[in-house]
C-alpha positions as CSV (number, residue, x, y, z in Angstrom):
1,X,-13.0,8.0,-17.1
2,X,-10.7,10.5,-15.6
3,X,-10.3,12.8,-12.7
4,X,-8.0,15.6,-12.2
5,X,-6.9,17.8,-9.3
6,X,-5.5,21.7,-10.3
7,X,-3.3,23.4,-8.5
8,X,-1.5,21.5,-5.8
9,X,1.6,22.5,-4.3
10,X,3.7,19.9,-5.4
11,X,6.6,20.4,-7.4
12,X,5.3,18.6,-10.5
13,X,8.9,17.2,-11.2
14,X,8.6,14.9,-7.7
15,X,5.0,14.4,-9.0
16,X,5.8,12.9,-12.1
17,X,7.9,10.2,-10.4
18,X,4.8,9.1,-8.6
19,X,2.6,9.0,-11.9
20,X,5.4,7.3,-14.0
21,X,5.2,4.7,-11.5
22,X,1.5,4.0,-11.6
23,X,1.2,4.5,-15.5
24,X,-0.2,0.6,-17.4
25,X,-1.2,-0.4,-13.6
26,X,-4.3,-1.8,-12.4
27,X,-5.9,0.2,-10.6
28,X,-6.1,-2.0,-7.6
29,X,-2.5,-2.7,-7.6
30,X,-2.0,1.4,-8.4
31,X,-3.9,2.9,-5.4
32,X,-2.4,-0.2,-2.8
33,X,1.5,1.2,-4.3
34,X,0.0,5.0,-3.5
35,X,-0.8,4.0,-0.1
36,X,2.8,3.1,0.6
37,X,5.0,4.7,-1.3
38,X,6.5,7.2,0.6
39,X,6.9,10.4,-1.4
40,X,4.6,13.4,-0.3
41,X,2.7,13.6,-3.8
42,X,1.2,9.8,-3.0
43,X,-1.7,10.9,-1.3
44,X,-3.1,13.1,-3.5
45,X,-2.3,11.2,-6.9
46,X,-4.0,8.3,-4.8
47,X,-7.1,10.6,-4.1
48,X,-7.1,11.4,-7.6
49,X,-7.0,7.6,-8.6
50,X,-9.9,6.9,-6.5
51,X,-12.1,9.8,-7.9
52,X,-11.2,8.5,-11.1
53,X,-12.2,5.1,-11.0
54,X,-15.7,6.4,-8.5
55,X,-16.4,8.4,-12.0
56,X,-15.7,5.2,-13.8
57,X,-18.7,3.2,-11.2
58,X,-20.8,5.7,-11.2
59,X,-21.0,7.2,-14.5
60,X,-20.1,4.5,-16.8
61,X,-21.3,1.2,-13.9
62,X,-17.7,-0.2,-14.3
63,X,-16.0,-2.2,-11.8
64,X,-12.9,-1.8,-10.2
65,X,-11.0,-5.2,-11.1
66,X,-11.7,-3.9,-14.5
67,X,-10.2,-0.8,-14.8
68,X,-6.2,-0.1,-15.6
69,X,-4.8,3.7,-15.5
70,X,-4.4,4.4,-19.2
71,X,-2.4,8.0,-18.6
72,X,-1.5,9.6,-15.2
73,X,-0.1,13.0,-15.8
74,X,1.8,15.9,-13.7
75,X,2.3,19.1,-15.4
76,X,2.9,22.2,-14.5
77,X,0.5,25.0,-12.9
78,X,1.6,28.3,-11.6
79,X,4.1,29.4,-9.8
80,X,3.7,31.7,-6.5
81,X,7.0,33.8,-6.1
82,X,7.8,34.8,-2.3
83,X,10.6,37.4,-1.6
84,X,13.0,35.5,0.7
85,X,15.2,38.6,2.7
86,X,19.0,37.7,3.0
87,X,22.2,39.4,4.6
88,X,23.0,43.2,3.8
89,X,20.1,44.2,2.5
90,X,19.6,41.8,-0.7
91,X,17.0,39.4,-1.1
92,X,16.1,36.4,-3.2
93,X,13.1,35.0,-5.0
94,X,11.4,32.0,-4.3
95,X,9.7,30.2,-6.4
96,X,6.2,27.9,-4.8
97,X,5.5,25.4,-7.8
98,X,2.2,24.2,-8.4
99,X,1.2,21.0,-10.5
100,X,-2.3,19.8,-12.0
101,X,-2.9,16.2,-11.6
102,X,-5.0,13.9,-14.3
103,X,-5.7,10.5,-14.3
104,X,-7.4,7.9,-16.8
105,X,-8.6,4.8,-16.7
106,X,-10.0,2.6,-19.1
107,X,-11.3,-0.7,-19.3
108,X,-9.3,-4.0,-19.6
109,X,-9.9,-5.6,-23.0
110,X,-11.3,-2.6,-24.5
């Protein structure tokens, strides 16, 4: 049972310390720290928790006290480059990064 999201403009660095967090969780106790935690990649890892474990219902007619996240990764996607225009005529790159979010679950006592 997974679920992933591609391409989200989060800097998969600041990700990864929301899914390092999470990883060996329930995933009761993992989406009630995602709705608090206050870092900005929360609310989607926490979207991507809950697709995860409706794949888990609905595919595989699990239940939710059941299920622990296995493996929550954050790696890198893309990155969009924007010129950034400075003093005297330079300018400077910046760099957009993108991350693509997965998430397992699997079943206690399996």
């Amino acid at each position: 049972m997974k679920a992933s999201a591609k391409f989200q403009r989060m800097s998969p660095r600041k990700a990864r310390l929301v899914t390092d967090l999470i990883t060996g969780k329930s995933a009761e106790e993992a989406i009630s720290i995602l709705e608090h935690l206050p870092k900005g990649s929360a609310i989607t890892i926490g979207r991507v928790v809950r697709s995860a474990v409706a794949n888990a219902e609905n595919n595989f007619n699990l239940t939710l006290e059941n299920l622990y996240v296995k493996n929550a990764i954050a790696n890198e996607g893309p990155r969009m480059k924007r010129v950034w225009y400075r003093g005297r005529g330079r300018r400077d790159l910046k760099v957009h990064r993108m991350a693509h979010l997965e998430v397992v679950l699997d079943e206690r006592g399996s």
